[in-house]
C-alpha positions as CSV (number, residue, x, y, z in Angstrom):
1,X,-51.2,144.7,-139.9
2,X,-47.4,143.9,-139.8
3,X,-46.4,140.4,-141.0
4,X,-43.4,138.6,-139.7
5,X,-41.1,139.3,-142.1
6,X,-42.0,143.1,-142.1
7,X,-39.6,145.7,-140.3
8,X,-40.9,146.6,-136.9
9,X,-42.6,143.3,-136.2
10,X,-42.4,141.7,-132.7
11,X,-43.7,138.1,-131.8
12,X,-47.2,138.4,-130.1
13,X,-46.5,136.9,-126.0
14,X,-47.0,133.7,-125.5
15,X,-50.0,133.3,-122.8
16,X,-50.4,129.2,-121.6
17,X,-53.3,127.5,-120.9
18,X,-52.9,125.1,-118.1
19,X,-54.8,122.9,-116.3
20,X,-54.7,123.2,-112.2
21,X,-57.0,120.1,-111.3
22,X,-57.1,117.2,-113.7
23,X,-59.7,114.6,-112.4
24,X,-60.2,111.6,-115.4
25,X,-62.5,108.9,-114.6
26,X,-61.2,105.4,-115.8
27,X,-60.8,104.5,-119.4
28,X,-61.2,107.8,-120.6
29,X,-59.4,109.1,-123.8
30,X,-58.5,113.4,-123.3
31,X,-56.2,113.0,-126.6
32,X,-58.6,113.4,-129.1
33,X,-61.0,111.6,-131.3
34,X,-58.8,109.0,-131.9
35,X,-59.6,109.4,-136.3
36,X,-55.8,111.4,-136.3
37,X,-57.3,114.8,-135.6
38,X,-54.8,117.4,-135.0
39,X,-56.2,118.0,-131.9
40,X,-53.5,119.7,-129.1
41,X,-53.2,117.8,-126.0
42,X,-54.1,119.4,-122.5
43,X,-50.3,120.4,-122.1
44,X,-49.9,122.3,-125.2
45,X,-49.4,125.8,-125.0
46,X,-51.6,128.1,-126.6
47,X,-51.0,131.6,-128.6
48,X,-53.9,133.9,-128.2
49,X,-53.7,138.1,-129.6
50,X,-52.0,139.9,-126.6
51,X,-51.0,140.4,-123.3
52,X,-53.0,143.3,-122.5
53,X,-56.4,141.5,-123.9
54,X,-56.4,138.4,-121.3
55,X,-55.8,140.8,-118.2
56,X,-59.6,140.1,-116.5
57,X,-61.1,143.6,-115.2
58,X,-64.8,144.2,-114.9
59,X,-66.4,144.7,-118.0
60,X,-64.1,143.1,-120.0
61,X,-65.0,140.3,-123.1
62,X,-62.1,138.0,-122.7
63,X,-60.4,136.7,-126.4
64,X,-61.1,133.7,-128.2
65,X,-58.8,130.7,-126.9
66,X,-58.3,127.8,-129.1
67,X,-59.8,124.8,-126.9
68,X,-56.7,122.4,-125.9
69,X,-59.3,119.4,-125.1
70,X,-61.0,118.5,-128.2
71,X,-61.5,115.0,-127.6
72,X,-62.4,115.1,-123.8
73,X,-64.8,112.9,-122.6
74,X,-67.6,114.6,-120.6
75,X,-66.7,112.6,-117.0
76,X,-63.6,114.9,-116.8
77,X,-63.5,117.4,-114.2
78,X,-60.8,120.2,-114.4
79,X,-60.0,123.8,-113.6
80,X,-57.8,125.9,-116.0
81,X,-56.0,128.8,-115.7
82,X,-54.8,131.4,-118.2
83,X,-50.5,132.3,-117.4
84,X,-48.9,135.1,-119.4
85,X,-45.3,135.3,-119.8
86,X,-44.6,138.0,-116.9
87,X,-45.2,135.3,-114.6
88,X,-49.0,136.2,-113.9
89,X,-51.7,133.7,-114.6
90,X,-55.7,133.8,-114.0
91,X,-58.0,131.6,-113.2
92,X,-60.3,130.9,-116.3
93,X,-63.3,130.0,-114.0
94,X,-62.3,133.6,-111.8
95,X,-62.0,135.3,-115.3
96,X,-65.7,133.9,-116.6
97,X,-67.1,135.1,-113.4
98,X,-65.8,138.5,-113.7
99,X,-66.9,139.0,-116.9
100,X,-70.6,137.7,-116.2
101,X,-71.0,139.6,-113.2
102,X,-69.7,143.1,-114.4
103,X,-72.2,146.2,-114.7
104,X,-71.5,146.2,-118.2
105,X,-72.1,142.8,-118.9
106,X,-75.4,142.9,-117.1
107,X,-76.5,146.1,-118.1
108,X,-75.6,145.1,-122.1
109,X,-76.2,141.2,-122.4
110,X,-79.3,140.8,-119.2
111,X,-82.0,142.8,-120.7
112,X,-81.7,141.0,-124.4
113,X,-81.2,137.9,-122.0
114,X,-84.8,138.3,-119.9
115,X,-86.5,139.7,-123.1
116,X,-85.4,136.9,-125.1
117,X,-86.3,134.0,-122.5
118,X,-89.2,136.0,-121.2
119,X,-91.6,134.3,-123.2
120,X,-89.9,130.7,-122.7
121,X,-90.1,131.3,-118.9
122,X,-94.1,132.6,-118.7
123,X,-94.5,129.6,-121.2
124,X,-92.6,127.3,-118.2
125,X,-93.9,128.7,-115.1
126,X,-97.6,128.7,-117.0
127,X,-97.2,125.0,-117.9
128,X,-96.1,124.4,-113.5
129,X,-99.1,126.5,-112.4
130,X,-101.7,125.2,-114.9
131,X,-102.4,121.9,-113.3
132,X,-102.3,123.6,-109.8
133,X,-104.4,126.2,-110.9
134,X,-106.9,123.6,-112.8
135,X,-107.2,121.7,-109.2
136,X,-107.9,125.2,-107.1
137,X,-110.8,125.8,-109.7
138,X,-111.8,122.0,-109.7
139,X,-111.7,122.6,-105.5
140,X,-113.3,125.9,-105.9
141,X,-116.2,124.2,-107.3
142,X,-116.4,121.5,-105.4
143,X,-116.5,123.9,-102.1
144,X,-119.1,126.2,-104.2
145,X,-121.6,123.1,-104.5
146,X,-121.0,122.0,-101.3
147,X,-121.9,125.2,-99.4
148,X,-125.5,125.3,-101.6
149,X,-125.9,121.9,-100.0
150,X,-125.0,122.7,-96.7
151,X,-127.4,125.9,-97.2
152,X,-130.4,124.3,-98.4
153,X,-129.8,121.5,-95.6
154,X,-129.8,124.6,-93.0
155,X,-133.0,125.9,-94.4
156,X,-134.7,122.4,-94.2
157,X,-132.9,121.9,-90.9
158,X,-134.6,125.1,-89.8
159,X,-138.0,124.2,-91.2
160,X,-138.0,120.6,-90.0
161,X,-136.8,122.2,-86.6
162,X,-140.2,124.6,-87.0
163,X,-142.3,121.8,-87.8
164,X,-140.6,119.4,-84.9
165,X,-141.5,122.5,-82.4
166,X,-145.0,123.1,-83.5
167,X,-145.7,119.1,-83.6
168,X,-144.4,118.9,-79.8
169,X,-146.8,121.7,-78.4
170,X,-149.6,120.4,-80.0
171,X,-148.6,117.0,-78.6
172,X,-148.0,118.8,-75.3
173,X,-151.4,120.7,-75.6
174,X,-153.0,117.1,-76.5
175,X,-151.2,115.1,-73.1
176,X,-152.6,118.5,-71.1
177,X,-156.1,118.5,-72.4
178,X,-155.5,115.0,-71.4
179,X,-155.4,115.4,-67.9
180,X,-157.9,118.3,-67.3
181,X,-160.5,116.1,-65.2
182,X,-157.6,115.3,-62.8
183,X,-156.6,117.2,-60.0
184,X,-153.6,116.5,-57.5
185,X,-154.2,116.1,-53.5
186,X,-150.7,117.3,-51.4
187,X,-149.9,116.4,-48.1
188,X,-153.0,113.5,-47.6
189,X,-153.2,111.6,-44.6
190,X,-153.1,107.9,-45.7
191,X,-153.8,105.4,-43.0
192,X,-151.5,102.4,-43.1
193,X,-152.8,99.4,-45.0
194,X,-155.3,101.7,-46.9
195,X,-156.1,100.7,-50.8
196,X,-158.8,102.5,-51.9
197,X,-158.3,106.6,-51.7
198,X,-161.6,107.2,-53.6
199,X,-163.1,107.7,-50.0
200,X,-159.5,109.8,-49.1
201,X,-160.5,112.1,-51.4
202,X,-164.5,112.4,-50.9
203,X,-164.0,112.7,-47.0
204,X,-161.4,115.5,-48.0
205,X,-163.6,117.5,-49.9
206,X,-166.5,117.0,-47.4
207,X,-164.5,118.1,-44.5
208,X,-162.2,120.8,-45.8
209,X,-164.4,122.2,-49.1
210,X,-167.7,121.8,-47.7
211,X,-168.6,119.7,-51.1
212,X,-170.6,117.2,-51.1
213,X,-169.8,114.5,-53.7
214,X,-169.9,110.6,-53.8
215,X,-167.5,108.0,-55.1
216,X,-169.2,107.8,-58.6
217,X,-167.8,111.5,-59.2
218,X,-164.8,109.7,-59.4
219,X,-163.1,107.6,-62.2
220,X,-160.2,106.5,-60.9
221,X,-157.3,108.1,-58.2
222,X,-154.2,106.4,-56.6
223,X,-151.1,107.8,-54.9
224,X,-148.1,109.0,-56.1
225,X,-144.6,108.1,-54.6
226,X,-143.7,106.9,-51.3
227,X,-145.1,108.5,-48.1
228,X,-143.1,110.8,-46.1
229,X,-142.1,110.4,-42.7
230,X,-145.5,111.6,-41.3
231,X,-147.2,109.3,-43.2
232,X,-148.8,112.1,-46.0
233,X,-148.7,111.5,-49.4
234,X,-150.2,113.2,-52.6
235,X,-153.0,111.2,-54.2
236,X,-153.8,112.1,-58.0
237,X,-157.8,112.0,-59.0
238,X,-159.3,111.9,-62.6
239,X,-163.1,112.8,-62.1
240,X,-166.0,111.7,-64.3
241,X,-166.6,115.0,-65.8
242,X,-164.6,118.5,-66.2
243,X,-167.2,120.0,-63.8
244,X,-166.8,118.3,-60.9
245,X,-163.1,118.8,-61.2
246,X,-163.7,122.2,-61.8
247,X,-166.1,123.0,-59.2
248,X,-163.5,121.1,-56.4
249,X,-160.2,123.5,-58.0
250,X,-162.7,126.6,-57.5
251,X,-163.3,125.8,-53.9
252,X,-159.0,125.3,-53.7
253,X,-158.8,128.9,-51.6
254,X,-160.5,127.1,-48.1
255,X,-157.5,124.9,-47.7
256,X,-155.6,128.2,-47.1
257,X,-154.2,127.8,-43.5
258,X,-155.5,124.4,-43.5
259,X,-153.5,122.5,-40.2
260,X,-152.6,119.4,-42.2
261,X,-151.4,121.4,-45.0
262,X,-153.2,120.4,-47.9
263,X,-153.2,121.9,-51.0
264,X,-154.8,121.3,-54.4
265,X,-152.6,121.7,-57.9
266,X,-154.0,121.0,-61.6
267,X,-152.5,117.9,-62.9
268,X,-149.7,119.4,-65.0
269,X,-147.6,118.2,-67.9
270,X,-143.8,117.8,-67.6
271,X,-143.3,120.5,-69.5
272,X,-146.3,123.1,-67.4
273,X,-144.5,121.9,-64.5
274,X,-141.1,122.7,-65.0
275,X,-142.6,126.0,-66.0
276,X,-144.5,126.6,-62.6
277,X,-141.0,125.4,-60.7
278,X,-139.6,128.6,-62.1
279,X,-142.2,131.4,-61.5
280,X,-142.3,129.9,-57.8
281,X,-138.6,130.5,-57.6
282,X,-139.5,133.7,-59.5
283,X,-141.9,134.7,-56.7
284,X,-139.8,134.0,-54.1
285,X,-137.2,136.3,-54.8
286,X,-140.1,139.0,-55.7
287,X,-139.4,139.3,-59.3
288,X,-143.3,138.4,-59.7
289,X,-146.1,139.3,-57.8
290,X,-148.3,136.2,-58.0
291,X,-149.1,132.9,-60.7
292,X,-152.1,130.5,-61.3
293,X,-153.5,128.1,-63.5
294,X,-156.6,127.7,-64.6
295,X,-157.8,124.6,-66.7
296,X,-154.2,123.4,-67.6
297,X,-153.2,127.1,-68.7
298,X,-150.6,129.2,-66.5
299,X,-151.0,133.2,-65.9
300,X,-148.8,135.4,-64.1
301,X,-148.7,139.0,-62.5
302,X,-145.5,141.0,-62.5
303,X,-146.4,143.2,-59.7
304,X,-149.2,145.3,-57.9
305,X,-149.4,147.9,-60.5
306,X,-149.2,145.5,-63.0
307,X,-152.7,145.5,-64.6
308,X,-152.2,142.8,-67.3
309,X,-152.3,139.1,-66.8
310,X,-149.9,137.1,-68.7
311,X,-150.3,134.1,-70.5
312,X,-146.8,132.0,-70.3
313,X,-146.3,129.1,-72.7
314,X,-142.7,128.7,-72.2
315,X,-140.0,129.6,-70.1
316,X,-139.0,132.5,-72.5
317,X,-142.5,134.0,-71.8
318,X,-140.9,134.2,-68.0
319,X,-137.5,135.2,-68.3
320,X,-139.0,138.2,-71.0
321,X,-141.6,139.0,-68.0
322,X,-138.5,139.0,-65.2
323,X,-136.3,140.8,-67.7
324,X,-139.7,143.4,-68.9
C-alpha cells in the first residue's frame, strides 16, 4: 500500500457527506457532547476509500463513513446524501435501500436473518396466540358441557313428553268412561216454557224406539245450547245404569228416515269428537266406507272389500287409514 510520500501516490477523492433536510427541534445541541470531543460538525466533509466504492449498484456493501453527528440529539430529523468530486452525489437513504433490497443481499444476509430470528418470532407469535388459544379451549369446554346438558335435557324432555302423553289418554279414557251412561238426543222438539226433558226423552223412546222405560231409568238430562230456529235442540241424558243406555243406542237404527230428524250419538270426549268430525269429512269425500262407536270406542271401514275393522285412537290412526 503506497504512502504519501511514496512515488506514484495520488490523494484518495474527496466524497462529502451532506445533509439535504435538517429539521432540529428547539434547544437541541448537534455539535457534540459538549465534554470537548473531537466530534466533526454536520458540515464537515468526510474522506472515505474511493470513488468507485460509494457508486450504489445492486448488490453492493457500501464503505464505512465516519458518522459527522456524534452528538445529535435523537429529535433530529434529516436526510443525507453522499457527493463525490465529479459532481455526482447519492442519496444515503436511496443507497441503503438498494443495498437491502438487492438479490444478493437477500439471497446472502435473509436466510441467516429468518434462521436467526425464527425462533424469537415462533417464541412472539406463540406468546400472542397462547391466551387466544387458552380462551378457544376454555370456550371449547364450556360449549362441550353445555351440549351434554342440552342432551340430557332433550332425553328428559322426550320422556317427560312420553309420560305427559300417556297421563292425558288415560285421563281422556277416565273423562270417557265417564260419560258412558249418557247418550245425546239431536234435533228434539222442545215445547216453549218446557223445564223438565226427562219426559222429552221417555216419550222419544216410546214413540220412535218402541222402548218402554220410565223416568226413574233416568238420572239426570238437560239441553245443550240454544234452540234453532224451528225450535229443536239436542238434549244430553245420563241413565241410571250402562244397560239401559245401551239397550236405547242399540235400538239407534229405527230413527233412520225419522221425519223430525232425530238422531242418537254416544256422549263423546272433546278429543273422540274432534276425531269423529274428521272421518265424517273422511266419508264424505269417499276416502272411507263407513264409522261407528260403540261404548265410547270409534271403528272405521275403509271400503267394501275392506274386511278389517279399525280401531282409531287418534287422528294419526285416520290419516294412516286414508293414506293405507
Amino acid at each position: 500500500m503506497l504512502k504519501r510520500k511514496d512515488p506514484g501516490y495520488t490523494p484518495p477523492q474527496q466524497v462529502t457527506l451532506t445533509r439535504r433536510k435538517l429539521y432540529i427541534s428547539p434547544d437541541t445541541n448537534i455539535m457534540g457532547d459538549n465534554q470537548g470531543n473531537n466530534s466533526p460538525s454536520v458540515n464537515q466533509s468526510v474522506p472515505i476509500s474511493s470513488p468507485q466504492q460509494s457508486v450504489v449498484h445492486p448488490g453492493l456493501v457500501t464503505p464505512p463513513v465516519q458518522s459527522t453527528m456524534g452528538g445529535m440529539h435523537p429529535n433530529m430529523q434529516q436526510e443525507f446524501a453522499i457527493s463525490f468530486g465529479d459532481g455526482q452525489s447519492v442519496s444515503f437513504s436511496h443507497m441503503l435501500m438498494s443495498t437491502l433490497s438487492s438479490p444478493s443481499f437477500m439471497s446472502t444476509f435473509a436466510p441467516s436473518l429468518a434462521h436467526a430470528m425464527g425462533p424469537f418470532i415462533s417464541a412472539a407469535v406463540s406468546s400472542a396466540v397462547k391466551p387466544l388459544q387458552d380462551k378457544v379451549d376454555a370456550q371449547e369446554k364450556v360449549i362441550s358441557e353445555q351440549r351434554n346438558q342440552i342432551d340430557q335435557l332433550r332425553n328428559d324432555n322426550e320422556f317427560l313428553y312420553g309420560q305427559t302423553q300417556d297421563l292425558e289418554s288415560k285421563i281422556e279414557a277416565l273423562e270417557q268412561y265417564g260419560r258412558r251412561t249418557s247418550l245425546r238426543f239431536h234435533n228434539v222438539q222442545i215445547p216453549s216454557g218446557c223445564d223438565d226433558t226427562d219426559d222429552l226423552i221417555v216419550n222419544l223412546c216410546k214413540d220412535k224406539l218402541k222402548i218402554d222405560i220410565t223416568t226413574e231409568d233416568i238420572n239426570r238430562s238437560h239441553p245443550i245450547g240454544k234452540p234453532n230456529k224451528s225450535g229443536k235442540s239436542q238434549i244430553i241424558c245420563r241413565f241410571r245404569n250402562w244397560k239401559v243406555k245401551n239397550k236405547i243406542f242399540t235400538n239407534k237404527k229405527k230413527l233412520k228416515g225419522d221425519s223430525d230428524k232425530v238422531f242418537i250419538t254416544e256422549d263423546l270426549t272433546v278429543h273422540r269428537q274432534g276425531m269423529v268430525k274428521k272421518l265424517s269429512e273422511a266419508k264424505k269425500s269417499g276416502d272411507i266406507k263407513s264409522f261407528w262407536t260403540n261404548d265410547g270406542r270409534i271403528f272405521a271401514r275403509k271400503n267394501d272389500e275392506s274386511t278389517s275393522v279399525k280401531l282409531i285412537n287418534s287422528s294419526h290412526d285416520i290419516t294412516h287409514m286414508i293414506s293405507g
